[in-house]
N, C-alpha and C positions, 0 to 999 in steps of 0.2 A: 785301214789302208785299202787303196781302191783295187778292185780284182785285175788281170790283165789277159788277156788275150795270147794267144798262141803266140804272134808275133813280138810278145811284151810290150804292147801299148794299152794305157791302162783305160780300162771302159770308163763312160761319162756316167756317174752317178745320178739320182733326183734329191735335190736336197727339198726336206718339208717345208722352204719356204718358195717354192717355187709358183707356186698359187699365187702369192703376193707380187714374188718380182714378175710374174707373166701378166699381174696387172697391171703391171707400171708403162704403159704407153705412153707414147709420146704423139699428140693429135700435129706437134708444130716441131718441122725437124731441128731449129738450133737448139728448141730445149732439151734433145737428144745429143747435142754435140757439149751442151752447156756441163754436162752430166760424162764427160770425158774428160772435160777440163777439172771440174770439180775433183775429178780422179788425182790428176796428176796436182792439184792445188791443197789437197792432204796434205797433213803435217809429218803423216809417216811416208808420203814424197818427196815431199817438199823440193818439188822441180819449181828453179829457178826460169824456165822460159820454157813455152810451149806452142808447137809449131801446128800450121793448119795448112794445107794447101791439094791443090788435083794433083792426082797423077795418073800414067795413063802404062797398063799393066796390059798385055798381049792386047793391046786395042781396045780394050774397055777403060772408058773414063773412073779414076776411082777418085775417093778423099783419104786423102794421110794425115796420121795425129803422131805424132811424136813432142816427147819431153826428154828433160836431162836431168829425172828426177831416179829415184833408187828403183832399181827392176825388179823383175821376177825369176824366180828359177822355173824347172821343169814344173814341178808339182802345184808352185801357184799355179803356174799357165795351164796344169790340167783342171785344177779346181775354178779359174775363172772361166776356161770351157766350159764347164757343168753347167746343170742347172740349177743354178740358185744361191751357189757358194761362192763366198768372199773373203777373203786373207790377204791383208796387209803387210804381214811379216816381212820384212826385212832382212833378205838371203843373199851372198852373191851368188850372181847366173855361172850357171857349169852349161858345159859343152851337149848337146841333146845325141841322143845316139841316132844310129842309122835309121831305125826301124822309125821311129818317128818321122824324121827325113823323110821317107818314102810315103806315108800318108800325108805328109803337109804335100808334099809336089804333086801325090794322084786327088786330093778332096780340094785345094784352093788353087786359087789365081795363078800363082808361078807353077810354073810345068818344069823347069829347070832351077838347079840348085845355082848355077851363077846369080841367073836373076834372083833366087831369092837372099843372094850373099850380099849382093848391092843393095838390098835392102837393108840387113842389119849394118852394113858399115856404113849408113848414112847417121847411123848412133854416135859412131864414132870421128864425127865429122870435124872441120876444121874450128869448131864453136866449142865444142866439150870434148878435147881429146883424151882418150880414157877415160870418161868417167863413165858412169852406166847411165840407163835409159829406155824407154819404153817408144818403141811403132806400130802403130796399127792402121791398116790396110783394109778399108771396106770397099767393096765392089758390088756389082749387080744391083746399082741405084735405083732409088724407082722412077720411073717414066710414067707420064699422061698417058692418053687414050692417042693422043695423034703422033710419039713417039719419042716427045720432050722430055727433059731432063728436070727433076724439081728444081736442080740447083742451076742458076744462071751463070757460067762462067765468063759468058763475052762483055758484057756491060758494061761491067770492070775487071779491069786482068787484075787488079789488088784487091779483089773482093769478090765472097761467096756469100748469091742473092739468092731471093725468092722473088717470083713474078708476081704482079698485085694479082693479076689474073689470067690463066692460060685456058682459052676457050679453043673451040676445033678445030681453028686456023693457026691456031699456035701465036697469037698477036697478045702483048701486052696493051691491057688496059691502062689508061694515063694514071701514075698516082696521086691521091687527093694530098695537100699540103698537112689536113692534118693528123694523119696517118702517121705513129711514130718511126722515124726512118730505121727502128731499134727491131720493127716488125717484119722490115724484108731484104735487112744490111746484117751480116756475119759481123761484120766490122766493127757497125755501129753496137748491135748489142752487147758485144766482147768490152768494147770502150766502159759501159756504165755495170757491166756482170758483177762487179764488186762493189762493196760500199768504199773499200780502204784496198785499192791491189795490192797481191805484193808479189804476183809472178808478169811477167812480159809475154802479153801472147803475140805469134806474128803469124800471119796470112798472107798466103801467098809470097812471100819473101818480102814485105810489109809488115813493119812494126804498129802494134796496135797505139794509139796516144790511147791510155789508158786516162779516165775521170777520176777524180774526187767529186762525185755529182753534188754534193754537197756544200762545195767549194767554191763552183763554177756558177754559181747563182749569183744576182743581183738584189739590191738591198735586204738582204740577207737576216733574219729575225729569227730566234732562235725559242721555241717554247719548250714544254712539259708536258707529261703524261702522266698522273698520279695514279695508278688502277691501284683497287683497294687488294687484289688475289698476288700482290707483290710489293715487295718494302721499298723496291728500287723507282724511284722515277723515270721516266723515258725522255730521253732527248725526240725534238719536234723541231727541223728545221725550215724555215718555210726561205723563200725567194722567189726572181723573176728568171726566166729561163731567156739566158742572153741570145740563145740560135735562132729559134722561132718561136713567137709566141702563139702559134698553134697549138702546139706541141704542150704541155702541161697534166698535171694532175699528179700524186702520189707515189714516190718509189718508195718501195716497200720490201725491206731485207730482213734478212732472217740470220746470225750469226754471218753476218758480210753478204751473204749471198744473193742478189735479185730475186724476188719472187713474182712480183706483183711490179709494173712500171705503166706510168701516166695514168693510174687507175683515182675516174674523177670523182669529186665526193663532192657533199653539201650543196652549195650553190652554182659547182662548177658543170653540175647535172640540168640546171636551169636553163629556159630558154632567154637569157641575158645574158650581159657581157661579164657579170658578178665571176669573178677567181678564173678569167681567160690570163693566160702564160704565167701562172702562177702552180708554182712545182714545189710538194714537201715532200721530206725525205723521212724516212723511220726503221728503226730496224729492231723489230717486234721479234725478237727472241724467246719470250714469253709462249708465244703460239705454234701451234704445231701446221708446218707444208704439209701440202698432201703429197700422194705417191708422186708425180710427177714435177714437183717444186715448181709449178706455173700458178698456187692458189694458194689458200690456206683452207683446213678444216673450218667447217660452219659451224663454229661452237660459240656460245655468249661472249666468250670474250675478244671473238673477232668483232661479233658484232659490238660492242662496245668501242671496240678500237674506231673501228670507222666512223661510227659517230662521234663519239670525241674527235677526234682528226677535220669531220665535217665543220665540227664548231670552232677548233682554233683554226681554219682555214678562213673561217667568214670574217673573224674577231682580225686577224694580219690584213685581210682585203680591205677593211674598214680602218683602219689605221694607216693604211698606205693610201690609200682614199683623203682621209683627214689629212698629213701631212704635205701631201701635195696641195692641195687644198690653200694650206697655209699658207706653206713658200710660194706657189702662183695664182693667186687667187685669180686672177685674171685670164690662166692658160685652159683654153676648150681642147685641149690633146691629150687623150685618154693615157690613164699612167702606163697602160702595156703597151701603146707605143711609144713611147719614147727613148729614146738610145739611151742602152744599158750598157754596161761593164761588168765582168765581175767584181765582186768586193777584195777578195784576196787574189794570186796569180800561184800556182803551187806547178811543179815540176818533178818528174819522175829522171832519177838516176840511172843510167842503164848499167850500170855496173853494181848499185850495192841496192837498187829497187828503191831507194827510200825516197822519201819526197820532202821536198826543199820548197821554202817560201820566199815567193820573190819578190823585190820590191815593187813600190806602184809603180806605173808608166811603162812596165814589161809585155809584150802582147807574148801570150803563149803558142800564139800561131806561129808568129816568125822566129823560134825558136829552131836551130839545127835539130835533125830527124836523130842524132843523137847524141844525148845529153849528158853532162856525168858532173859530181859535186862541184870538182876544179873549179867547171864555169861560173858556179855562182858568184854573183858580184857580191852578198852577204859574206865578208869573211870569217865570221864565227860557224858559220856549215858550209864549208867550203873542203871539206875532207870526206868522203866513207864512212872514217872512222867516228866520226861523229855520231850523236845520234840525233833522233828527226827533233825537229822544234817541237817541243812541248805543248797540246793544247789546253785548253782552258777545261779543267775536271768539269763536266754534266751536274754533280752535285754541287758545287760550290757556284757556278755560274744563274744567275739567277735569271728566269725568262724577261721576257724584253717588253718594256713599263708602255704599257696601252694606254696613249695619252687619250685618246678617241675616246675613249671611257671618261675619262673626267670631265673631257669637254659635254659628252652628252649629259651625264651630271648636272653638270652646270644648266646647260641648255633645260634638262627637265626641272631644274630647281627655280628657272627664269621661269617656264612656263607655269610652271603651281605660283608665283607671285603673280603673276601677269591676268592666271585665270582670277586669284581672289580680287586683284583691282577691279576687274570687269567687273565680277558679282557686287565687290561693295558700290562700283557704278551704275548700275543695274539695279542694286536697292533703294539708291542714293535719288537718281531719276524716278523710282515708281514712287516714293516718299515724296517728291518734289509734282509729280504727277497727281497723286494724291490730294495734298494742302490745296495743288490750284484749283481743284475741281471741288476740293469743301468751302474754297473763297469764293468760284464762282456760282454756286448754290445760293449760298449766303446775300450774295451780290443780288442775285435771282429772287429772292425771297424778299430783300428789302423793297427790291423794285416792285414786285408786285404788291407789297405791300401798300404803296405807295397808289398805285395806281387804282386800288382800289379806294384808296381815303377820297381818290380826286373824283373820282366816280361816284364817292357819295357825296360830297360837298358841290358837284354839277348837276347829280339828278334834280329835275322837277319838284316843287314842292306839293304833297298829293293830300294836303289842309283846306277845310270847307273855310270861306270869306263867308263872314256874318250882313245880311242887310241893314244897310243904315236907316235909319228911322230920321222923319223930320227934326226930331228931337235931336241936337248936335252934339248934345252932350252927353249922350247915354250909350251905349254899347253895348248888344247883346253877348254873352258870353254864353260857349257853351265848351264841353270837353275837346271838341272837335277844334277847336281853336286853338291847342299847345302843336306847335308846330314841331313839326320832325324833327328840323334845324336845332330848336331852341333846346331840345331833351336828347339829343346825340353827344356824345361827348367830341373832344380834340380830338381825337384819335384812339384806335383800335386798341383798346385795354381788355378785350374779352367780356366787358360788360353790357347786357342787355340796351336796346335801343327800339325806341316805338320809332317802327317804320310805318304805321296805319291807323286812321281810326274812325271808328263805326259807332255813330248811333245808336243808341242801345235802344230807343223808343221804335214800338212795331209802327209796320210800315201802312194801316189803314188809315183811314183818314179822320183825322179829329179838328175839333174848332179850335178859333184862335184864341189862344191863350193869353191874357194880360202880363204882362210882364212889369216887376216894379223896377223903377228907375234906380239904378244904384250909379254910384262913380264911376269913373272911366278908369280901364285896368289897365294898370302897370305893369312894365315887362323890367324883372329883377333880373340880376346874373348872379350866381354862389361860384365859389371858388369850393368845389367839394375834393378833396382824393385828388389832387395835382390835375384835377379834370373842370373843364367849365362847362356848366348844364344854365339851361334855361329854362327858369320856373315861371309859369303863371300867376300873377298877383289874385286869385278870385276872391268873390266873398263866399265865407262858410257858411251861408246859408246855401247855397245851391247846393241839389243835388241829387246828382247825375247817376244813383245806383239802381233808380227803378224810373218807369216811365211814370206820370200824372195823368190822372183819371184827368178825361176833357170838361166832366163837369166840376171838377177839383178848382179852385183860384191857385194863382201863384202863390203862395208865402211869401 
């Protein structure tokens, strides 16, 4: 029990985890308010609605959080004073004594006990009379250098902003469109804070229209997550983001809670228009936030997650790609512009939180600011007491069939036949390239052939003519006389052919030789070897293998 002081107020202890929770800062102040709500969004509070708004205490601008969730006694409220200690327990509040009194009004804001009396009975307001409840009062906000406020309260009197940027004139920089409006709207980030709400937060006296961001999507594709460090599958819902499609990339929860939102992966990092207004949702319970629930731990299995994520993000944009494709094959209007809807219309109860699905052709917008079963036009949830429409079990729903895939199938199965027709054309052509150039060789070769027969059949005949003797009947014959012609064959068989012939007798000078008269020779044709030759008819007396001495007589 904690010690107490003269006055009997009990001293503020250090609890050993103080190290830790003093590191848990907040660099971004809603995820500091996000972390209040979280409070009152426990199961052992389980406050049904929670209130946000300014208030303004002896002249200082403050922020109020209250719920209508289970309170605290004396002794929580000294242990959540301390440092570092947390108790849930579940007490009713008793009455605080004097002495306590007396430091709440000299150490904070209220300097008077009325004023801080109107505080607690705003607990017990016309919303939740008697029940209990939790307020908290912060004050001495932080201020810029030039004496601004972080929190914008004029912009919107139904909303608590952040400025994109307060420079030393105090002027807001214009903000970019695709900047999530989650970044510097109370409002907006409150709307998508849960996966599944099930509390009502209001601002400013402004009901939040809380999201089902998972709901709120256009063409709507639902995958899987197999990680091998878990038996369970993970739900992967991907869609088009029907507000702006600037706006896109990854929400990311953790047991309900936002951790990570528009956070872009795979192709949506790229300088192209690859997965622009395309938003998946997941809610990685598996992993561990860090201290301040704006991240997760750097451990393999984050990174795993995001690559997986990157890859069914590409595999849905290429499928929504193809399918458009199909239906308009003709249409040049990128699929993220064109006018979306959500797929489902879902509606939050203000009385029993649950949420109701509404038929198609219902705009959620023009819905009354507040809603309750009754109005459903579905009469089977048209009560409280009902309970919510049933979704379709994660395991038994099976991811959503990627045609895209088969088609490229096909397409790569056309192109492997397409490429072999080339090739057997391509062989088919060089064969045919081939024969013609062994035809025109061939062609080539007879020709020459040819040319050359005719070239020997027009050369000159290069045969000595005998002189004629008065004698008319007699003929001298010598070797020199079988003419080229006559010993050539028809044509080019590879066989030998006298092209010349020479005198065998030297070339001094001798007398004349008598010669005896023989017959006049005959010129025979043989049909030898399919070839015709022409022989010389001589007589075998001559002969022509040595020359004759000049004082020799003819024989």
């Amino acid at each position: 029990m904690a010690a107490r002081t003269d006055l009997g107020v009990p001293l503020s202890t250090l609890s050993p985890k103080y190290l830790h929770a003093n590191s848990t800062s907040h660099t971004w102040p809603f995820s500091a308010i996000a972390e209040l709500i979280d409070n009152a969004y426990d199961p052992d509070v389980n406050a049904k609605q929670f209130w946000i708004d300014k208030t303004v205490v002896d002249g200082q601008e403050c922020l109020s959080f209250m719920d209508n969730g289970d309170g605290l006694n004396d002794v929580a409220i000294q242990r959540m004073l301390s440092f570092g200690y947390s108790d849930k327990t579940v007490v009713k509040v008793r009455e605080q004594d004097k002495v306590s009194l007396q430091h709440i009004l000299r150490y904070s804001i209220f300097k008077k006990q009325e004023d801080l009396l109107k505080e607690l009975q705003a607990i017990n307001s016309s919303w939740s009379p008697g029940k209990t409840g939790t307020r908290i009062i912060i004050w001495n906000l932080r201020r810029t250098s030039v004496g601004e406020l972080e929190f914008d309260f004029q912009k919107d009197r139904y909303d608590i902003r952040i400025p994109a940027d307060i420079n030393e004139t105090g002027s807001d920089t214009q903000l970019s469109s695709y900047i999530p409006e989650s970044v510097y709207s109370l409002r907006a980030y409150c709307r998508i804070l849960y996966l599944k709400p099930r509390m009502q937060i209001v601002i400013r006296g402004q009901k939040v229209q809380s999201q089902l961001i998972a709901k709120t999507l256009a063409s709507i594709r639902k995958d899987h997550y197999n990680p091998t460090f878990q038996p369970k599958r993970v739900p992967i819902t991907f869609g088009y983001n029907t507000k702006n499609k600037e706006q896109y990339g990854m929400m990311m929860y953790h047991k309900n809670r936002l951790i990570k939102a528009y956070e872009r992966v795979g192709c949506q990092m790229r300088a192209n228009k690859q997965g622009v207004g395309v938003i998946g949702v997941i809610e990685c319970n598996y992993l561990n936030p860090n201290h301040n629930k704006q991240s997760f731990d750097e451990t393999d299995q984050y990174r795993k997650t995001m690559t997986i994520m990157a890859t069914k993000l590409e595999e849905y944009w290429k499928e929504m790609q193809y399918s458009k494709n199909k239906d308009n094959p003709n249409s040049t209007t990128p699929v993220e512009d064109t006018m979306k809807r959500p797929d489902p219309n879902w509606a939050q109860c203000d009385n029993c939180c649950q949420w109701r699905k509404l038929p198609d052709g219902i705009d959620c917008d023009k819905l009354p600011k507040e809603w309750f079963c009754h109005m459903n036009p579905d009469p089977q949830f048209r009560s409280c007491q009902v309970e919510e429409e049933p979704e379709d079990s994660d395991d038994e729903q099976p991811s959503y069939h990627k045609t895209y895939k088969q088609q490229e199938k096909m397409d790569k199965k056309q192109q492997e036949m397409n490429r072999k027709k080339e090739e057997e054309n391509r062989w088919r052509q060089e064969e045919l390239r081939v024969a013609n150039l062994a035809r025109e060789n061939r062609d080539l070769q007879r020709q020459l052939k040819r040319q050359q027969r005719q070239m020997t059949v027009e050369s000159p005949s290069t045969s000595i003519t005998p002189k004629r003797r008065s004698n008319a009947g007699s003929t001298p014959v010598r070797p020199s006389t079988i003419l080229q012609a006559d010993c050539s064959p028809s044509c080019s068989d590879g066989l030998p052919f006298i092209s010349n012939v020479v005198s065998l007798s030297k070339s001094r000078p001798r007398k004349k030789r008598e010669r005896s008269v023989s017959p006049p020779t005959t010129t025979k044709r043989y049909l030898a070897n399919d070839f015709e030759r022409s022989i010389c008819d001589t007589p075998t007396s001559v002969d022509v293998s040595a020359p004759c001495s000049p004082s020799e007589p003819v024989a």
